[in-house]
N, C-alpha and C positions, 0 to 999 in steps of 0.2 A: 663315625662313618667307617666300614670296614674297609680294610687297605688289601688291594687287589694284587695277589702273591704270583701270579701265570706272566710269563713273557710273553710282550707283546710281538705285532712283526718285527719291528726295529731289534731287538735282539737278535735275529736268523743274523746269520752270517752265511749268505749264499754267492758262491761263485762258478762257474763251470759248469752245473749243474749239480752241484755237491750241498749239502746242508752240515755242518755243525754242529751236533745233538745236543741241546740245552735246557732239554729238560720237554714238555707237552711245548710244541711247535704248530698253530693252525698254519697251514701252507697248500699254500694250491700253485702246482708248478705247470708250466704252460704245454710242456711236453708231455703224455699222458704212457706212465711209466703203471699204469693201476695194474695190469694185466699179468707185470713183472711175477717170475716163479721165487726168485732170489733176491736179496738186498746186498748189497756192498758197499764198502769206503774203506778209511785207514784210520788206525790209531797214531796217534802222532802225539811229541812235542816239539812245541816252538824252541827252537835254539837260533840266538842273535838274527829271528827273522825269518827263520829257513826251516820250515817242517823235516824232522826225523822223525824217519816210522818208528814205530815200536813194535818188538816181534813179541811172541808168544802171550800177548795178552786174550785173558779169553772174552769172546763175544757170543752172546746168547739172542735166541727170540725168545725166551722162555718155555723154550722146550728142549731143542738141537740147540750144540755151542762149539764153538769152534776158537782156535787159536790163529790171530794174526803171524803175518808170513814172515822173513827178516825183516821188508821195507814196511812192515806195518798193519798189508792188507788182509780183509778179512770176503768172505763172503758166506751167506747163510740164506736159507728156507725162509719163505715169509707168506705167512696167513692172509687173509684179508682182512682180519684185523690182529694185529698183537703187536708188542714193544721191541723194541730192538736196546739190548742195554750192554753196557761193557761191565766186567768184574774189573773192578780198580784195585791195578795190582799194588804191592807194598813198596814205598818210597817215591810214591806219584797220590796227587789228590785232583779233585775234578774240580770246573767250577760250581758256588754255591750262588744263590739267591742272595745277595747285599743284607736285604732286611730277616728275611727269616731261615739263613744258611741250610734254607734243604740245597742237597745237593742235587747236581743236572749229570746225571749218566746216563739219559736214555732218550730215545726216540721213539714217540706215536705212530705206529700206523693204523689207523682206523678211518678210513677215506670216505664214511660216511658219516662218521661221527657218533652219536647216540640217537637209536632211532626214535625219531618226533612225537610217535603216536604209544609212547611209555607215559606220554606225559610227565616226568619228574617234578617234583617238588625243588629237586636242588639239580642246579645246573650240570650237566654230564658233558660229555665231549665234542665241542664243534668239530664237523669233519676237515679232518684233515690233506685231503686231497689227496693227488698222484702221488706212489711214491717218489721221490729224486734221485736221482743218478746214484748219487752217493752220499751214504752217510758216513759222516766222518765223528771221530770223537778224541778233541785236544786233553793231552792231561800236562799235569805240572808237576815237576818233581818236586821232594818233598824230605825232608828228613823222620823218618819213622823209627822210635827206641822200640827195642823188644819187650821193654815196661813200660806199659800205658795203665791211664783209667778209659772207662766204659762208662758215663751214665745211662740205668735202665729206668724206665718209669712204665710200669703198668699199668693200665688204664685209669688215665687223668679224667675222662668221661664226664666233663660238665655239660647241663641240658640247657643252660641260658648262661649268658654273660655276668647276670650274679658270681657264679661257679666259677666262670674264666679267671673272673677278680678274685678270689681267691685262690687260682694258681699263679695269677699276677703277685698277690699281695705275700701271699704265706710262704709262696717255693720258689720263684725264680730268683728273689734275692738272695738267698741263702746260694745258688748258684752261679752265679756272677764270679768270675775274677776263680772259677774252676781249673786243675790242673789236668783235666779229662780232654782226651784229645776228640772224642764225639759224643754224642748222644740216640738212646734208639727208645722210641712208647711204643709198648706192647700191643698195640690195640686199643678198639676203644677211645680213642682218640677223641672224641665228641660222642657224648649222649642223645644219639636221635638226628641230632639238629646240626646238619653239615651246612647251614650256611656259617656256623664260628668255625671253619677250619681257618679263614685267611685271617682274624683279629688272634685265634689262638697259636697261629703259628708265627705271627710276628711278633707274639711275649714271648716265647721262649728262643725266637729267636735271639733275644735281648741277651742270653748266653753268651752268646759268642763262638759257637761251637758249631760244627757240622752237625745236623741232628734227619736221623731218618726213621721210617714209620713202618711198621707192621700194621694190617686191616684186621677190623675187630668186628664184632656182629654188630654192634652200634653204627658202624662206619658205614652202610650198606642202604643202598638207594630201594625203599622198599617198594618203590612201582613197577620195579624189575618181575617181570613172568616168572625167568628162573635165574642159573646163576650165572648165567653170560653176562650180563650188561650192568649186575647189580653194584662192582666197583668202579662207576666212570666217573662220580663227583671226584670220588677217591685217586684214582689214575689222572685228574688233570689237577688236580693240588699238590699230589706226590709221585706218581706215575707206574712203574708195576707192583705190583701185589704180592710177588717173588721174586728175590735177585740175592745179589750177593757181591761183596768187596772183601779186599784184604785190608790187614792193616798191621803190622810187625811181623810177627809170625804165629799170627789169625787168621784164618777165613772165618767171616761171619756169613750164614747160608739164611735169608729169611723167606719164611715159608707161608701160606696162609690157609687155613685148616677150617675156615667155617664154609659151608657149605649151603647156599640159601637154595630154600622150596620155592620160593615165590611169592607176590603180594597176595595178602589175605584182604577181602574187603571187609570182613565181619570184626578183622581186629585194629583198636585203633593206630591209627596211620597207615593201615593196610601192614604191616609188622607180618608175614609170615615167620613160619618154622626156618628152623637150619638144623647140620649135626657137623659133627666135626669131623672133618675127614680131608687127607691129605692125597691129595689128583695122582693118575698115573705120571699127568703131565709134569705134575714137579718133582715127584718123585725122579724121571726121565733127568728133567735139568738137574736134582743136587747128584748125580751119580756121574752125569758127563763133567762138572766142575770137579767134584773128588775125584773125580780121576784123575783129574790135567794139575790136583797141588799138590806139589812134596809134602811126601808122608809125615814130614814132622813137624809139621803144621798144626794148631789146635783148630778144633771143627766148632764151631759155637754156632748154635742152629737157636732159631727165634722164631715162634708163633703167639701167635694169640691165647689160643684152647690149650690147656696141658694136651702132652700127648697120651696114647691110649694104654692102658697094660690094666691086668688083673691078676690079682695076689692065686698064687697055687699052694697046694696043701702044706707047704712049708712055709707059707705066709710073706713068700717072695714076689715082689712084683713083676710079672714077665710079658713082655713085650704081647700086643694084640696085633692085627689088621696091618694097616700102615703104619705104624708106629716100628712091627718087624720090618718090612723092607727098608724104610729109615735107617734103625740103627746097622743095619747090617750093612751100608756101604762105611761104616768107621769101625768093625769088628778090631782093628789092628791100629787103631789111631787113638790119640788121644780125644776127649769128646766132650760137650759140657752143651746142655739146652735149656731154655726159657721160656716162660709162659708166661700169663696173666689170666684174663677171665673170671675165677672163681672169687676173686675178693678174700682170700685168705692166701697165709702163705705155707707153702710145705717142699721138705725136702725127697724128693724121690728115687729111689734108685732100682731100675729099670733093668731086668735083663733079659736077654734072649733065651727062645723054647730047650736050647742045646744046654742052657746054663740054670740048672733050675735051683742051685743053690745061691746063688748070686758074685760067684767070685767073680766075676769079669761086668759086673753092672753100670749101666748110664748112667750118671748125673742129672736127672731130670729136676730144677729148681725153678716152682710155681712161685712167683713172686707176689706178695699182698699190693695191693694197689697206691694210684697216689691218692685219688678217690676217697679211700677207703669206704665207710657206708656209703656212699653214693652222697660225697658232702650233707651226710646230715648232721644236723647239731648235738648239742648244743653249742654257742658259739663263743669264740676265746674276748676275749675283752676289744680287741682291738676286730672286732667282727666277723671272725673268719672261724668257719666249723669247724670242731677238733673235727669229726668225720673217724671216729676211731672203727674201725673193720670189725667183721662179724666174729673175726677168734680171736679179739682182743687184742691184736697189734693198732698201735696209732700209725694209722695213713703217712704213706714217705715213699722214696725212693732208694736205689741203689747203687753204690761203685764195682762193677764189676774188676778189679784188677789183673791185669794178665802179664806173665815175664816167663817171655819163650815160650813153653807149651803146658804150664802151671796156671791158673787162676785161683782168686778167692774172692767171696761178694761180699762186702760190707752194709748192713743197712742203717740209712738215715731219716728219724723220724722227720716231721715236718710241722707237730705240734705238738710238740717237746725237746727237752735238749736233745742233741743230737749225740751224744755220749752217751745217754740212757738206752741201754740193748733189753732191760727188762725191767719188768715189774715185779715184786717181792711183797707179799703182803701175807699177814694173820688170820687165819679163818675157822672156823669152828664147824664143824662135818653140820648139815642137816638133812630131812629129808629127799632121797633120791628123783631128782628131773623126771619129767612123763617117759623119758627113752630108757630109764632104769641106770644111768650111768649118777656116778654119786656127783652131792651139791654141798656147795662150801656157802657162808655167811661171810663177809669180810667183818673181823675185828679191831678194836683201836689197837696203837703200840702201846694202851697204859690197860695194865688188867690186873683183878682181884686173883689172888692164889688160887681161887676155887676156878678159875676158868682154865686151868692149865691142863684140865683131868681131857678134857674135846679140843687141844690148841693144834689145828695143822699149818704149818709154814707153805705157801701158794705160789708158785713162782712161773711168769708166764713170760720164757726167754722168745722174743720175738723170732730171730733168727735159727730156732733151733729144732733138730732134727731125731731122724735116728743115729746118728753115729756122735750126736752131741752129749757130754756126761756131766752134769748136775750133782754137785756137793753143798751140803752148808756145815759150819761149825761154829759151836755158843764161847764166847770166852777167848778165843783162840787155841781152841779145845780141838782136839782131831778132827777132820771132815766124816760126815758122814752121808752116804747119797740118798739123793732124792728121786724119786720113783717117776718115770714118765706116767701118764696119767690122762686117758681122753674126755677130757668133760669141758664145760663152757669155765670161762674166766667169771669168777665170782665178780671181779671190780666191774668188769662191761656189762653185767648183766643190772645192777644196781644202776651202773649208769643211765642204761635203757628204760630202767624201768620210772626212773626222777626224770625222765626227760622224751617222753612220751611223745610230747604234743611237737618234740622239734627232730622226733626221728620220722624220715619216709616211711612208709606202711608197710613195706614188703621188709624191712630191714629187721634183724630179731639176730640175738646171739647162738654159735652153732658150736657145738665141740669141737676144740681146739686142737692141732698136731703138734702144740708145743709149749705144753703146761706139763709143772714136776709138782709133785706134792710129797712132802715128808711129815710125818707124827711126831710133836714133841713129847721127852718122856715127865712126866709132873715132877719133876724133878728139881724145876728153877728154883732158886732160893728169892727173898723177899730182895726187891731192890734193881736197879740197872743193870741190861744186859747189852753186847754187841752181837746182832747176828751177822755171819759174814755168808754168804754165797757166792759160787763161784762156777760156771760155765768155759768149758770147752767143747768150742761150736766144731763144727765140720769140718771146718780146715784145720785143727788144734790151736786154733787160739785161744787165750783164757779172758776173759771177763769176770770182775766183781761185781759186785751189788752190796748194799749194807741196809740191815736194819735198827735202829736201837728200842728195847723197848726196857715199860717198869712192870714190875710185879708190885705189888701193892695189897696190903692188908687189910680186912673188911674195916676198921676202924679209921682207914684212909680212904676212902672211898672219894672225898674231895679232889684226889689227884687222878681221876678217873680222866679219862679224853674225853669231852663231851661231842667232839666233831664230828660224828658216826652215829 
């Protein structure tokens, strides 16, 4: 039976005529305050009983935001429908949900609710009645190190409760008993099918952690006309669509970038178009927040969709559309932003029209999913899809790590060791893929001298990028590098191909942003070798890999690997 995540009435704490924002509130207050131009209340914490305001916290409707006064109070513009949320400043936390720690910083106003004749499939928003005198929002203070972890997950997107058990069974134990002080999924959240947001958000709440959501194109109520009403299942399971908190010396600013056309009746589920585009309106909100936080603050921006840029003749990626007015409120700040969406992962660095060489570039890091193919198989012994992605990374998550206005991300597979950052295998050139990009055969580690004349060494660093460098060396013999190289992963494509009947249909391998390939020279001698490979990623960290293989002579042919 699914477990019901919304506060009921008995949570409101109402007095005076003030409410307590605890997250999606149905309330109908008997004073009829709907006509209201502005909303008001106070940020406070309880101390021994006795509310103290709290001054310069900011408060948003999602668009205008404003800072509380010394004693606390705020007041702002209000829609006839939109959220009233508070940015949780550093060394205070809000309250969470018991079972599944989404946290409550925000207040519903939508006094009619979700309108009736959308018909939904999945439930959207009871109205909420008049607004109340006053919205108030309690926080609790908190101790916050300027070193923290972050877990990200992009889109976890399971379409049945099969899938759920498999986030239950394969990732959230490996998370349990975590040293991260939150969690954030990129989107995507649910495949289609938003009646699992309350069974999937009480397993991960099984963490233990604060965990909040960015809306994904998955996530979207597709009986919606257009893109008004399309996040209401979304807004009463987690509540706005864009906000933002602090947390050390972070702002995290989350954004939502898909853009819905409206139900289609021709496609199934009525499934309309979208495109990815970021509102004037939030644009508005992340520029009144940066402005009101000390500059030396890291800005960590979250959407769904990468953002947008196109490479210029120097083969630089430069800012498009919204993605320029974006980056341009952090020209002078430190920056770092996240994605999901595409089911692969890539490093991007983003610059603005002024900067065409890319000295001063974004950080733009698309994350591969937890998904990865869209759970398809084949499946591991104990029942659960590897699910490996279309560019050869196996399906996982990430730590984003942050200390003062520094980050680095570390990625953890989820069906494989979690120390494995790559794959290293043996391959023999064949003919070139239908896109004209060249294709590798995977070879065993035990080969005849004569294969040595076609041997290229294949290495497919999950984590890695353009500024990551690739070396291997035989023997403990000099390094010598290995060439970035964009073609599909020989091992996934093999995989795909042995296992047909348990990959989804639309699912097919795509060339990779972060495969190396190097030419051995025929040169091995007869007998055991160690190959070593060595990666340093993005941040300069170094990682190994090892291979061993044998050279063998055609009169040994017996010791050949038969396992290929």
């Amino acid at each position: 039976m699914p477990i019901e995540t919304n506060p009921t009435r008995r949570d409101l704490i109402v007095s005076c005529g003030s409410v307590i924002a605890t997250g999606l509130l149905p309330l109908t207050i008997g004073q009829a305050y709907a006509q209201a131009s502005s909303v008001k209340g106070q940020v406070f914490e309880t101390v021994n009983g006795q509310r103290l305001g709290l001054a310069r916290v900011i408060v948003t409707n999602g668009r205008e935001c404003t800072q509380t006064n010394a004693h606390g109070f705020y007041e702002l513009p209000i829609d006839r429908n939109c959220i009233i949320s508070i940015v949780k400043p550093s060394g205070y936390r809000v309250a969470e949900d018991p079972l599944t720690h989404l946290p409550k910083f925000y207040y519903i106003h939508q006094p009619e609710g979700t309108p009736a004749d959308l018909k939904f499939t999945y439930e959207g928003l009871q109205p909420t009645g008049a607004l109340p005198q006053n919205v108030d929002f309690n926080l609790i203070s908190q101790a916050e190190s300027q070193a923290f972890k972050v877990i990200l997950f992009g889109d976890p997107q399971p379409e049945n409760d099969t899938e759920v058990n498999f986030i239950r069974d394969g990732v959230i134990p490996k998370l349990i008993g975590t040293d991260a002080q939150f969690g954030i999924t990129l989107g995507d959240i649910v495949g289609d099918d938003l009646s699992l947001y309350p069974r999937l958000s009480s397993i991960i709440g099984m963490i233990g952690i604060p965990w909040y959501q960015v809306c994904g194109n998955h996530d979207l109520n597709y009986e919606a006309k257009d893109n008004v009403f399309a996040r209401d299942t979304f807004k009463r399971h987690f509540g706005p669509s864009h906000y933002a908190f602090e947390y050390g010396n972070a702002l995290f600013v989350v954004l939502q970038n898909i853009v819905y056309h409206g139900h289609d009746p021709s496609e199934p589920d009525g499934q309309g178009t979208y495109h990815e585009e970021l509102s004037a309106e939030q644009l508005q909100f992340a520029k009144s927040i940066i402005e009101r936080t000390a500059e030396d603050k890291l800005i960590v921006f979250l959407c769904h969709a990468p953002l947008k840029s196109s490479k210029n003749k120097f083969g630089i990626d430069i800012a498009s559309e919204d993605t320029l007015a974006l980056l341009s409120l952090t020209q002078n700040r430190k920056s770092i932003s996240f994605a999901g969406h595409t089911h692969r992962m890539e490093h991007k660095y983003i610059s603005l029209p002024n900067d065409p060489f890319g000295q001063k570039s974004h950080h733009h890091h698309v994350l591969t999913t937890l998904c990865g193919s869209w759970w398809s198989g084949p499946n591991s012994p104990d029942g659960i899809a590897y699910a490996d992605a279309c560019d050869g990374s196996p399906n996982g998550y990430y730590e984003l790590s942050i200390k003062g206005a520094e980050y680095k991300t570390d990625f953890v597979p989820v069906s494989m060791k979690s120390e494995q950052k790559m794959r290293s295998m043996l391959a023999e050139s064949i003919a070139a893929d239908s896109d004209h990009t060249p294709a590798y055969r995977i070879k065993s580690n035990s080969l005849l001298s004569s294969d040595l004349t076609n041997l290229h060494l294949v290495v497919n660093f999950f984590e890695g990028g353009p500024k990551t460098h690739m070396s291997y060396a035989v023997d403990g013999r000099d390094f010598v590098p290995l060439e970035k190289t964009w073609i599909k992963d020989p091992w996934l494509k093999q995989r795909y191909s042995e296992h047909k009947g348990e990959i989804k249909p639309w699912v097919d391998s795509v060339n990779s942003s972060h495969i190396w390939v190097g030419k051995f020279a025929n040169t091995l001698s007869l007998g055991s070798h160690k190959i070593t490979i060595k990666a340093v990623d993005e941040f300069g960290q170094e990682t190994r890999d090892y291979l061993c293989l044998d050279v063998v002579a055609h009169n040994q042919a017996h010791l050949l690997d038969k396992r290929r």
